[in-house]
C-alpha positions as CSV (number, residue, x, y, z in Angstrom):
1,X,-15.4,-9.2,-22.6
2,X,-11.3,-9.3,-22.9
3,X,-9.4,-8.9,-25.8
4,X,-5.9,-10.0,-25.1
5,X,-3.5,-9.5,-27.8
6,X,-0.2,-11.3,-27.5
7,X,3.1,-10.6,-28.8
8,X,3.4,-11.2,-32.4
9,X,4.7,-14.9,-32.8
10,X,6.7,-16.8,-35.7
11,X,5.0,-20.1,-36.0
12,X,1.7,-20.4,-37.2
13,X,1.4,-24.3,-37.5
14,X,2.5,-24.6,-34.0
15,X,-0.1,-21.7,-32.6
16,X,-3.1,-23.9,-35.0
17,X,-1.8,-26.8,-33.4
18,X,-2.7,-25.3,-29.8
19,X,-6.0,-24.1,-30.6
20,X,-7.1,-27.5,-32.9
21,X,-5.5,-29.8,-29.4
22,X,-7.1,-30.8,-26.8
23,X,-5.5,-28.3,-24.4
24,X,-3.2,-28.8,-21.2
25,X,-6.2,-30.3,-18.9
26,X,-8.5,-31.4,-22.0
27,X,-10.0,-28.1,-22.0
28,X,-10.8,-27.7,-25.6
29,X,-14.0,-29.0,-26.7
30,X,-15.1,-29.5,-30.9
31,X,-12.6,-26.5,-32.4
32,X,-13.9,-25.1,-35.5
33,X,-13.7,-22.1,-37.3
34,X,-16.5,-19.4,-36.7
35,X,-15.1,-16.7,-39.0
36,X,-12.3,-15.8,-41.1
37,X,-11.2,-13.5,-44.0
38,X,-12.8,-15.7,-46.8
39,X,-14.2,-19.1,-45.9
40,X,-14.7,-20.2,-49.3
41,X,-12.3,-23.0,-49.9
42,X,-10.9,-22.4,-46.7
43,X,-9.8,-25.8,-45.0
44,X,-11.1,-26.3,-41.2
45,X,-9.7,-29.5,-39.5
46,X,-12.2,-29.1,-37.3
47,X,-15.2,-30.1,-39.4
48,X,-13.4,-31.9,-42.3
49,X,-11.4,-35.2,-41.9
50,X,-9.5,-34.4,-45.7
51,X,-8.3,-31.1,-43.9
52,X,-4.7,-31.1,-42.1
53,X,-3.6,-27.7,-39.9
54,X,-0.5,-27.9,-41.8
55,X,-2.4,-27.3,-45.0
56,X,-4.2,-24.6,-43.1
57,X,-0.8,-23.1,-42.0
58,X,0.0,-22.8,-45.0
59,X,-2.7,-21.5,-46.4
60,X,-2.4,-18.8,-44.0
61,X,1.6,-18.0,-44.4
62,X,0.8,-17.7,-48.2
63,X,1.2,-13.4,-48.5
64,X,4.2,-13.7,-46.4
65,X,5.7,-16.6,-48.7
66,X,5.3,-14.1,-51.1
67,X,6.9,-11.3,-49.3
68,X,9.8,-12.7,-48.5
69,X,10.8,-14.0,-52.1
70,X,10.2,-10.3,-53.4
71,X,12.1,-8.5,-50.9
72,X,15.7,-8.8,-49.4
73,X,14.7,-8.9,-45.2
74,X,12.1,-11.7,-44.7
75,X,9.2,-11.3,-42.5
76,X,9.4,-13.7,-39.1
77,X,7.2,-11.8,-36.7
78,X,4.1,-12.5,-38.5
79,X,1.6,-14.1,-36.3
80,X,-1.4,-12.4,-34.9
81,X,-3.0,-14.3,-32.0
82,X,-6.2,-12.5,-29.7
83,X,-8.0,-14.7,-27.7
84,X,-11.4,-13.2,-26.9
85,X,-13.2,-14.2,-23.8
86,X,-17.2,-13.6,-22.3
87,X,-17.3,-13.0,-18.4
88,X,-18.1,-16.1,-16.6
89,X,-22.1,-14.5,-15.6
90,X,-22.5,-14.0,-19.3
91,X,-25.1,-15.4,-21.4
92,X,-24.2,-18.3,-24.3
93,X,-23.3,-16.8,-27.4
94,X,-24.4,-19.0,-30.7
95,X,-21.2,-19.6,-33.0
96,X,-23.0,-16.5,-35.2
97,X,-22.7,-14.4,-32.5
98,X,-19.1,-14.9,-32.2
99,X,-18.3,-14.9,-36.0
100,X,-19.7,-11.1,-35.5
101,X,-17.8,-10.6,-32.5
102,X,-14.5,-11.6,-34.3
103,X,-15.3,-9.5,-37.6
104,X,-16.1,-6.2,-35.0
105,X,-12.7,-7.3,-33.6
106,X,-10.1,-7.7,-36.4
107,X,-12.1,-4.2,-37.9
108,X,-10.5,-2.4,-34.6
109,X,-7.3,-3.9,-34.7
110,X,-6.8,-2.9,-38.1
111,X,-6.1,-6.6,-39.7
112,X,-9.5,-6.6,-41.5
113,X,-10.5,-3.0,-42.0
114,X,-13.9,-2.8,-43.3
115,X,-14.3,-3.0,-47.4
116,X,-10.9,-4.1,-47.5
117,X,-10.6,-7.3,-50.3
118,X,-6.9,-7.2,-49.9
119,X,-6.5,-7.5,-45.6
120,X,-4.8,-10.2,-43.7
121,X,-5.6,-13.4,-43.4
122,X,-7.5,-14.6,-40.3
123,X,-9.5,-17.1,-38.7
124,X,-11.5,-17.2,-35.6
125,X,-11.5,-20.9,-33.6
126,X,-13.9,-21.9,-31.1
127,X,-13.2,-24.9,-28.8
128,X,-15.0,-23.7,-25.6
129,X,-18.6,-22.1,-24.8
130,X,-16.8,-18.6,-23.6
131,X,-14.2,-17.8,-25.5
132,X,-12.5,-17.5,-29.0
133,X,-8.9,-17.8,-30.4
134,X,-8.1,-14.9,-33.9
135,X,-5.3,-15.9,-35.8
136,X,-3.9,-13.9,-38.2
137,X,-0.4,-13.4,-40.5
138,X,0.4,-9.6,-40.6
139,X,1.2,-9.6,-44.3
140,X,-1.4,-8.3,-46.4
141,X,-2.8,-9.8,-50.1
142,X,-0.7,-6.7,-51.6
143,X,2.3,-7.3,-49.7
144,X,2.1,-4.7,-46.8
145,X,1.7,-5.0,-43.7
146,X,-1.0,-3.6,-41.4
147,X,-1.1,-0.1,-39.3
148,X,-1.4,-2.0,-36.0
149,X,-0.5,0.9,-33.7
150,X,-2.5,1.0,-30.4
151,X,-4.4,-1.8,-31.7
152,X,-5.0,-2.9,-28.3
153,X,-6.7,0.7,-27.6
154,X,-9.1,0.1,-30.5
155,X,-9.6,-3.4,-29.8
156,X,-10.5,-2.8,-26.1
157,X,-12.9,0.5,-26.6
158,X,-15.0,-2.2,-29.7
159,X,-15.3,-4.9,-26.8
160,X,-16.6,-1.6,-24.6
161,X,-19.1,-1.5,-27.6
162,X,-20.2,-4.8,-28.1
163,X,-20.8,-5.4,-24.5
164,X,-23.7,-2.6,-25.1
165,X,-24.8,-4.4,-27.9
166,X,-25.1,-7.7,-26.9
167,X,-26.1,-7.0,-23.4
168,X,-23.1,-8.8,-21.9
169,X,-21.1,-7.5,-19.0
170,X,-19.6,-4.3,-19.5
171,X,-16.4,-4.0,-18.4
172,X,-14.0,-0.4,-17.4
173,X,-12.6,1.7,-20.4
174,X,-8.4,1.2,-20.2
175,X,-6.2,4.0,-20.1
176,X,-2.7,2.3,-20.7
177,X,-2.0,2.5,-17.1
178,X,-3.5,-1.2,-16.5
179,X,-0.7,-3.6,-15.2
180,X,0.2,-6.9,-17.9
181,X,-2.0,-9.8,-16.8
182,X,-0.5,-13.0,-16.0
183,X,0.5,-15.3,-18.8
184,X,-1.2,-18.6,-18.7
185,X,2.0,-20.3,-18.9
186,X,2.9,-18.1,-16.0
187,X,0.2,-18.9,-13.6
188,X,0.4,-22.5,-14.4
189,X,4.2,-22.2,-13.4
190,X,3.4,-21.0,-10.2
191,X,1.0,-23.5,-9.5
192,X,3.1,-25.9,-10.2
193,X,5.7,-24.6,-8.3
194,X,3.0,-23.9,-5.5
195,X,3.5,-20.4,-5.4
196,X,0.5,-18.5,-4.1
197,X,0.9,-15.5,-6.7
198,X,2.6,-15.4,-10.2
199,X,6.1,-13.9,-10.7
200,X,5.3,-10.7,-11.7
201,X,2.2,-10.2,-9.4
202,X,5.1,-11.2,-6.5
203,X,7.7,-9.3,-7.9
204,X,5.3,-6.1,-8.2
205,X,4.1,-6.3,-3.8
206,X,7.9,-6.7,-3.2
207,X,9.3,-3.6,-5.1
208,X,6.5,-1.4,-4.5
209,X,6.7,-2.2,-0.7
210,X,10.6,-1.2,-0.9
211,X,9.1,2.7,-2.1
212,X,9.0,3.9,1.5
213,X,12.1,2.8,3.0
214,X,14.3,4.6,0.2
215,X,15.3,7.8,-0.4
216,X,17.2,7.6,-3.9
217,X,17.3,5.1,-7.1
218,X,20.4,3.5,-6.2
219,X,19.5,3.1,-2.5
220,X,16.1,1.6,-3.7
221,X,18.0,-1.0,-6.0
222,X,19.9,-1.7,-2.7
223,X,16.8,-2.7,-0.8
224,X,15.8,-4.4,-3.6
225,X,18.9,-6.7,-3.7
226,X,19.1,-6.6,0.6
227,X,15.5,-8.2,0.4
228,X,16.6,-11.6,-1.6
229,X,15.3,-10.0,-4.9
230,X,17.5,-11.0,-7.7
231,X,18.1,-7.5,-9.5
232,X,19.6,-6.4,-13.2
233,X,20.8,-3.1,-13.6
234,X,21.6,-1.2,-16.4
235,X,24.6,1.8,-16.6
236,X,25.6,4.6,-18.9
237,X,29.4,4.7,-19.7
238,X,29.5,7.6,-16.6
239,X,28.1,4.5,-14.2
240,X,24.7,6.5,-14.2
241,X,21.8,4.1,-13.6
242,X,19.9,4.2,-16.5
243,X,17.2,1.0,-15.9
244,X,16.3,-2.0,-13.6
245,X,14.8,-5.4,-14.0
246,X,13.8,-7.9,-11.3
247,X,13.4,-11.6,-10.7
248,X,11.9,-13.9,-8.5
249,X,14.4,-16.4,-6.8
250,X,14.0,-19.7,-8.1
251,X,11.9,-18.4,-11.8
252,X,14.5,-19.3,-14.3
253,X,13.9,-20.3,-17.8
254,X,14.4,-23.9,-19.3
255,X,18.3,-23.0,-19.7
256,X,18.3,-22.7,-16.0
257,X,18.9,-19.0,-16.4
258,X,17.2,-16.3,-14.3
259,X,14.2,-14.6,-15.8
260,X,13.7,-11.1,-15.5
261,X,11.0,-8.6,-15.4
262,X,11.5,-4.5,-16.4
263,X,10.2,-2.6,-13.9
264,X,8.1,-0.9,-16.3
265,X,6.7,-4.3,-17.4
266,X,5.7,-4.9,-13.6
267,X,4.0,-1.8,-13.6
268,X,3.7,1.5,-15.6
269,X,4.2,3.4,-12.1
270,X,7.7,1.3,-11.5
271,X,10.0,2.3,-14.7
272,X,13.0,3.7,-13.1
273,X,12.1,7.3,-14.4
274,X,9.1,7.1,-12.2
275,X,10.5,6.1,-9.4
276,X,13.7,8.4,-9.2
277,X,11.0,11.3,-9.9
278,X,9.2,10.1,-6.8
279,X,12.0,9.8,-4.7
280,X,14.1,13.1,-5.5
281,X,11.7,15.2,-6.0
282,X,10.9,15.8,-2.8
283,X,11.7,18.4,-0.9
284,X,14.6,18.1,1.8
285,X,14.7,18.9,5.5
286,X,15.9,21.6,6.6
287,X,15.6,21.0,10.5
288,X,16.1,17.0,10.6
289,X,16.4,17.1,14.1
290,X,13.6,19.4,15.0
291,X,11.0,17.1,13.8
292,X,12.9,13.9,15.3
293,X,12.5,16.3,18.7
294,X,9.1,16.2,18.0
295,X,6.7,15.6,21.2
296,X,4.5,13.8,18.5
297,X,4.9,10.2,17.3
298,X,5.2,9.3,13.4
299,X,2.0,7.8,13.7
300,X,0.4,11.4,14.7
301,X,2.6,13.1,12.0
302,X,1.3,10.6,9.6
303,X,-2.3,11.8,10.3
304,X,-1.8,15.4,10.6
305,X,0.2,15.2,6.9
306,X,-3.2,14.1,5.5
307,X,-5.2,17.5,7.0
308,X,-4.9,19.3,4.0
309,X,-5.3,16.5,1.3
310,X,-9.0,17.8,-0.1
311,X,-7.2,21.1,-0.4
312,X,-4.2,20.0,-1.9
313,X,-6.6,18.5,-4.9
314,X,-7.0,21.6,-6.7
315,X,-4.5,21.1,-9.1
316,X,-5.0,18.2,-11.1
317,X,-1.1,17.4,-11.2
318,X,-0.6,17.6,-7.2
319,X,-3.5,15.5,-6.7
320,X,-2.1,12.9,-8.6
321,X,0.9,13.6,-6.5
322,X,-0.7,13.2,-3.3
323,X,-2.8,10.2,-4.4
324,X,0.3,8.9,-5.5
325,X,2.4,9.3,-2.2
326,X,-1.2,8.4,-0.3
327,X,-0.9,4.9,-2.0
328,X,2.9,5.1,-0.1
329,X,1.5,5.8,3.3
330,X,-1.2,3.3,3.5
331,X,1.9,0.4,2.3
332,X,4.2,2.3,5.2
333,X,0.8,1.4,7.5
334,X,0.4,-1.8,6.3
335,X,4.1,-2.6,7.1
336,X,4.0,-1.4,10.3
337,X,0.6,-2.0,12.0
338,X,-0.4,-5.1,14.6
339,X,-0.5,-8.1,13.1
340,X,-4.3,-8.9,13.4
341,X,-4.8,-5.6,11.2
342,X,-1.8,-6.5,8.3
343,X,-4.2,-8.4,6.2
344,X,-6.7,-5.7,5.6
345,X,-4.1,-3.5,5.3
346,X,-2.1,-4.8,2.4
347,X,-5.1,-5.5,0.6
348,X,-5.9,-2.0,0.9
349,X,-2.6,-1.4,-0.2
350,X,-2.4,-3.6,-3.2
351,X,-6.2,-2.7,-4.2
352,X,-4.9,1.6,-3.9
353,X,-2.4,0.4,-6.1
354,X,-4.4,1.2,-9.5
355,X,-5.9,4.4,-7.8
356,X,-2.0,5.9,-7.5
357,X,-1.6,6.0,-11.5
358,X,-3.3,7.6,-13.7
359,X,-2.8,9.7,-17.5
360,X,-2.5,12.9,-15.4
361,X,1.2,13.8,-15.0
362,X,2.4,14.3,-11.0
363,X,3.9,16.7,-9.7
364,X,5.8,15.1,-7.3
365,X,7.7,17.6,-4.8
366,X,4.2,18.7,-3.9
367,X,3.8,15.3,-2.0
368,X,7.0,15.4,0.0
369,X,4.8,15.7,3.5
370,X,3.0,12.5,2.5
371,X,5.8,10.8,1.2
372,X,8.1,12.0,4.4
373,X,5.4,10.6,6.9
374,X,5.1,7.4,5.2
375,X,8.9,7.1,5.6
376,X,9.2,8.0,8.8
377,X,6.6,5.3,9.8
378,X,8.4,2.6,8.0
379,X,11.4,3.4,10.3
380,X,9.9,4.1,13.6
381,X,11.0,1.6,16.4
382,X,8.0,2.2,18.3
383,X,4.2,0.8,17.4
384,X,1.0,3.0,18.1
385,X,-1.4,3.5,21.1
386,X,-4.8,2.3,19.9
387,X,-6.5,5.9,19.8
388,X,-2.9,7.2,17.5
389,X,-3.4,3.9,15.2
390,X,-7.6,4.3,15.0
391,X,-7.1,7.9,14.1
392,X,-4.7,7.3,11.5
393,X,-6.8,4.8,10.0
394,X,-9.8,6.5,9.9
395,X,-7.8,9.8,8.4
396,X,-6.9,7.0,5.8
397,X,-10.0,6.3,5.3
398,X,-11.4,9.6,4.5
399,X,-8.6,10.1,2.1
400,X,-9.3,7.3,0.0
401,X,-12.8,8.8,-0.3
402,X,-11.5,12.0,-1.3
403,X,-9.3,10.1,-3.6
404,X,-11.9,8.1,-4.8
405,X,-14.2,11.5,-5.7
406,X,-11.2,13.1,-7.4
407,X,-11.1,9.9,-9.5
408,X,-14.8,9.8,-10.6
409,X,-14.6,13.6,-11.6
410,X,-11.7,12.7,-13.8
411,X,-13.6,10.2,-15.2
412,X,-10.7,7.8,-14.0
413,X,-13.0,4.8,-13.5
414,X,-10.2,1.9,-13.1
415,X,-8.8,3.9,-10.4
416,X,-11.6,5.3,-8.9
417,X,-13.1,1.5,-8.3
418,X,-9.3,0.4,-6.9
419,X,-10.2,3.3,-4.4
420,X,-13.7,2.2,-3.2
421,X,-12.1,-1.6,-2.8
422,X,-9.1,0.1,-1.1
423,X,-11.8,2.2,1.5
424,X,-14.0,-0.9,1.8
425,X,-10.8,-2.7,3.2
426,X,-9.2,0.5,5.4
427,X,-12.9,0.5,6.7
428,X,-12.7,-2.9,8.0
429,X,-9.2,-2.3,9.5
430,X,-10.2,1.4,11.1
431,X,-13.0,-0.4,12.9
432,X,-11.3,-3.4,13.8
433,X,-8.4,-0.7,15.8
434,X,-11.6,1.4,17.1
435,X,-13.2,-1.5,19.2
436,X,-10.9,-1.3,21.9
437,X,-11.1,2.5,22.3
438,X,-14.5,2.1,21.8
439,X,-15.0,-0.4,24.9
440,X,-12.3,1.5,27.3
441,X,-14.4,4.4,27.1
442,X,-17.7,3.2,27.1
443,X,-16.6,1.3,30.7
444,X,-15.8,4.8,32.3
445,X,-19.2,7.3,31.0
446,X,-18.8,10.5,32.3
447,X,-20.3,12.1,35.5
448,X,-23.9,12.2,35.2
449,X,-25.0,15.9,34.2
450,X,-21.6,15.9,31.5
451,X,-23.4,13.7,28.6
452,X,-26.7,16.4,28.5
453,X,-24.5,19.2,28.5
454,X,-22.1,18.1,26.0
455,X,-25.1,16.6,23.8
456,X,-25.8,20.8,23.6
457,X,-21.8,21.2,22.4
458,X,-23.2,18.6,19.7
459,X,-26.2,20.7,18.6
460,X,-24.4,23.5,18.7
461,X,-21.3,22.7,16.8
462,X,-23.1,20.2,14.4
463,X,-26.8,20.6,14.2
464,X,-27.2,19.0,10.9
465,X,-26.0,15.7,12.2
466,X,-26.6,16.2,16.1
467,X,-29.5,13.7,16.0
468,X,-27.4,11.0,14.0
469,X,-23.9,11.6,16.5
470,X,-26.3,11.2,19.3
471,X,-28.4,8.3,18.4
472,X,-25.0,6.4,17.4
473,X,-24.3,3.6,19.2
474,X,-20.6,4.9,20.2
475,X,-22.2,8.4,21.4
476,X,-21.7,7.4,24.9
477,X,-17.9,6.6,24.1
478,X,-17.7,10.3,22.3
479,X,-19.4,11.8,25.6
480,X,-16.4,10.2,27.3
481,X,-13.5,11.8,24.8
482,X,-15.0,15.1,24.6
483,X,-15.2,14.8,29.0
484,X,-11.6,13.9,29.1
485,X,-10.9,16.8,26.3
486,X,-12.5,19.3,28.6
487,X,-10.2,18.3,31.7
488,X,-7.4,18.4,29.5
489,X,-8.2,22.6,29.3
490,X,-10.3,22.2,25.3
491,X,-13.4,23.5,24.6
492,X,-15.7,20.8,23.4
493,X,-17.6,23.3,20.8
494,X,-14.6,24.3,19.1
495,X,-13.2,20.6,19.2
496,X,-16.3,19.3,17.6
497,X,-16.6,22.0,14.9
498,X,-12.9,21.5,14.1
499,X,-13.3,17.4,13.4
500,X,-16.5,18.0,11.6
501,X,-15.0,20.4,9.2
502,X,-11.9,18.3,8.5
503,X,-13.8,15.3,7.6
504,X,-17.2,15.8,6.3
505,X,-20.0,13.8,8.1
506,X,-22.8,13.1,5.9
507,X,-21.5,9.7,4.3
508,X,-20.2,8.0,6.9
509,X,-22.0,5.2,8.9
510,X,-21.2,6.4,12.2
511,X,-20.2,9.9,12.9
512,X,-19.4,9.6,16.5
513,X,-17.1,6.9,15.5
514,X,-15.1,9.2,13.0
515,X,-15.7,12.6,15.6
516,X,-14.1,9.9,18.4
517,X,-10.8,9.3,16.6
518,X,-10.1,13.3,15.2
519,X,-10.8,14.7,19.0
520,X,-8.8,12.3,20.6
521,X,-6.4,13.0,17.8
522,X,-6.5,17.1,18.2
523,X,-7.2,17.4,21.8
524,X,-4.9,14.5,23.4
525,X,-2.2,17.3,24.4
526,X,-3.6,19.5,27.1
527,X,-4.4,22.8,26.1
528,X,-2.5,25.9,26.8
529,X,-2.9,27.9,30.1
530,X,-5.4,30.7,29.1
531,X,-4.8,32.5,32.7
532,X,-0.6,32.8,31.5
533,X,-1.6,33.7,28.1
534,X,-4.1,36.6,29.2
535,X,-1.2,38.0,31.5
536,X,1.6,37.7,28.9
537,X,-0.5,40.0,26.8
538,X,-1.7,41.8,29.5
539,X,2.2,42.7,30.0
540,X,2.7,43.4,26.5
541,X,-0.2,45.3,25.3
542,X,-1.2,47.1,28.7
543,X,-4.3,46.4,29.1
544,X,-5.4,46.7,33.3
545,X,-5.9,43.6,35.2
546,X,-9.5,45.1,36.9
547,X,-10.2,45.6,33.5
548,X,-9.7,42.2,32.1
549,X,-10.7,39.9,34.9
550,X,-14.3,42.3,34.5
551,X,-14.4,41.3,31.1
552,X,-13.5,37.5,31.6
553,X,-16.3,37.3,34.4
554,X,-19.2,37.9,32.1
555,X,-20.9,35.1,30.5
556,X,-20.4,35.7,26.6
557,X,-23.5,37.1,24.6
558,X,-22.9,34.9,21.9
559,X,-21.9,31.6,23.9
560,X,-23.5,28.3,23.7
561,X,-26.1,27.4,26.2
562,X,-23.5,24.3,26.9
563,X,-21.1,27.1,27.5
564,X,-23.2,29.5,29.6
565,X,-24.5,26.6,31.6
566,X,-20.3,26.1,32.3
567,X,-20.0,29.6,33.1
568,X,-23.0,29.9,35.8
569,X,-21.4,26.4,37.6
């Protein structure tokens, strides 16, 4: 059940009017008045003919009549309007039912406290089987007005309530971190405009897709502006950029003029203060060049910047840090993968969305790794192999989880949901990039005796999930990487055992897929030459060469049978 209360309006006839019509697309179906603050001798045009809504207005604007003539500033903003709507799966509620449901509501908000013979005036209007329209004028019997202070807070925790009670679909506690809902008015505008999303739901993709590319406030109202977004800017007298609003091209008002949305309206996460702490906060380069030198791609950077994620969610204010900058990487990937992977990507993206905010305060310079791979990836000229792309998204993957887990403990259930939707669709995307890999590899198997001698590097490394990696479909594809890994100078134990223990293994679907995409990830650069690295320390340390090539001719005690079986060949 929503609650939506709207900004406090100044015309009650014309708000009766709407709710007595017959709606935009004949919607509205036998209004009448379910509840209200004292029915007796209330008039209802809805059931008698005699009664007019402009006798109703004014039976309702009576208190604020008498307001105004007693004191010196008269009260305009005195209209109280919360619709209240069932979920479509929900069962019919009787216009009883409803009368409770608006009594439990104007109690919350604080218009009708209970026991209170001197509250607003209200009404509740039905004319539809799932929803209700409360009116009310905030001007009390004695004069004052009502405390109405987070009345959207105690409005939305008594729907929580009387979901339980009436056994109706219970919907997610808020937080305040919830984006506005689309206006009506607003959606129909873009429909009849034939715009696929609402201005504010367009203007929110656009400006939290330019995140990545920028590096400062005034460079991200640049991008903003560069990318046909008409911007407003606010200045201090010292030209300081104090606040931003955006507007869609073509959304203007019925003057003609642009409309404009704060970016703090768009999104709690998008105020200007927000951003400029995302963006300067984090920590500069010291050695630009270095990491430009780089023998690895942005693609591989990206994926070795998420390692460390379950560790760096200790602290509850650099996890929301790293979630945050997360949410920055997976738009960076969704920018920049192949096109048959974009659409699963961006709704990953714009599902993470509600997972990056939360009431926990960031700490934002602890993200700058995150938030300096997903910018490097936005402006790299080059797109990935398959095996650098399916790693990546499967690294992605696992950090949504991880996300996700931080969430539930938190009790963060808006965000922890926007997480699972966001790993349902990086899921789809990480296999969709796999498939290829998956078929190269399985076309060239390794020599015959390699699979049963790397099946004992998987019961050695892994043995509480050996029987699962080697019963998975894609085992024959991971015999393949770990073959190649080997020729390459690796150690198939030791590569195994490192994948496993950066990604856990006992929740996902298919383990060899996941152990396929971290070895070819850790192991695609051959390893270093053991023979040059036992001499340099040979000549630093002095150890004899009889001595040491002794030692490296026994068969270790403590290896693997793989490993001794590699040792006696």
């Amino acid at each position: 059940m929503i609650a939506a209360i709207k900004p406090a309006g100044t015309n009650t006839r014309g708000l009766l009017a709407y709710v007595y019509g017959r709606g935009t697309h004949d919607e509205h179906f036998d209004p009448h008045i379910v509840a209200g603050f004292a029915m007796l001798g209330m008039p209802d045009p809805g059931r008698d003919e005699n009664a007019t809504l402009t006798e109703l207005g004014r039976y309702f604007d009576e208190p604020v009549r008498l307001r105004n003539s007693e004191f010196g500033k008269p009260v305009t903003d005195h209209v109280w309007h919360c619709p209240v709507r069932a979920a479509p799966e929900d069962r019919y509620l009787s216009d009883a039912e409803w009368g409770e449901i608006a009594q439990r509501i104007v109690q919350a908000a604080g218009i009708a406290p209970a026991g209170d013979d001197l509250a607003c005036r209200w009404i509740a209007v039905r004319h539809a089987a799932d929803h209700i329209h409360i009116l009310a004028t905030t001007v009390r019997e004695d004069g004052r007005r009502p405390r109405l202070h987070d009345s959207g807070l105690r409005v939305g925790d008594a729907c929580r309530e009387i979901e339980k009670d009436y056994g109706l679909r219970q919907l997610k506690k808020g937080d305040r971190t919830g984006t506005r809902r689309p206006t009506q008015a607003e959606m129909h505008k873009a429909e009849r405009l034939g715009w696929d999303q609402p201005s504010t739901e367009w203007l929110q993709d656009r400006t939290r897709a330019a995140i990545p590319h920028v590096t400062g406030a005034e460079e991200f109202i640049a991008y903003l502006e560069a990318g046909g977004i008409e911007v407003q800017v606010r200045r201090g007298p010292s030209g300081d950029l104090l606040g931003y609003a955006v507007g869609r091209p073509g959304d203007v008002n019925e003057a003609g003029e642009q409309i404009y949305h704060p970016g703090s309206k768009i999104s709690p996460d998008l105020s200007l203060p927000k951003i400029k702490a995302r963006l300067e906060f984090s920590r500069p380069e010291e050695h630009p060049t270095a990491r430009r030198n780089h023998p690895s791609t942005p693609w591989h950077q990206a994926t070795d910047a998420l390692d460390t994620l379950h560790t760096d969610l200790a602290d509850d204010t650099h996890a929301q840090a790293h979630i945050t900058a997360l949410g920055e990487l997976i738009e960076a990937t969704a920018q920049k993968a192949p096109a048959h992977l974009r659409a699963e990507l961006r709704a990953a993206s714009k599902a993470f969305a509600r997972a990056q905010r939360s009431q926990v305060r960031a700490e934002d310079r602890a993200a700058h790794a995150l938030r300096r791979a997903a910018r490097d990836l936005v402006h790299t000229a080059t797109g990935p192999d398959g095996s650098a792309l399916a790693a990546l998204l499967a690294a992605l993957v696992w950090a949504a989880i991880v996300a996700r887990r931080w969430h539930e403990v938190k009790n963060h259930a808006h965000q922890a949901d926007a997480a699972r939707q966001a790993v349902q669709h990086l899921q789809t995307a990480a296999d969709r990039a796999l498939a290829p890999t998956l078929a190269e590899l399985s076309a060239r198997p390794p020599r015959e005796q390699a699979p049963r001698v790397l099946a004992g590097d998987v019961r050695a490394a892994v043995p509480d999930h050996a029987e699962r990696i080697l019963a998975d479909p894609a085992w024959p594809a991971l015999a393949t990487v770990l073959a190649d890994a080997e020729a390459r100078g690796h150690q198939p134990h030791q590569l195994l055992k490192e994948a496993a223990a950066r990604r856990e293994l006992t929740t996902t679907r298919q383990p060899a897929s996941v152990l396929i995409t971290r070895i070819q990830h850790t192991g695609r650069n051959p390893a270093a030459n053991r023979r040059a690295e036992a001499a340099r320390r040979r000549s630093t340390m002095g150890v004899s060469v009889p001595a040491q090539q002794s030692r490296n001719s026994k068969p270790s005690a403590t290896a693997t049978p793989a490993q001794q079986h590699r040792q006696h060949r």
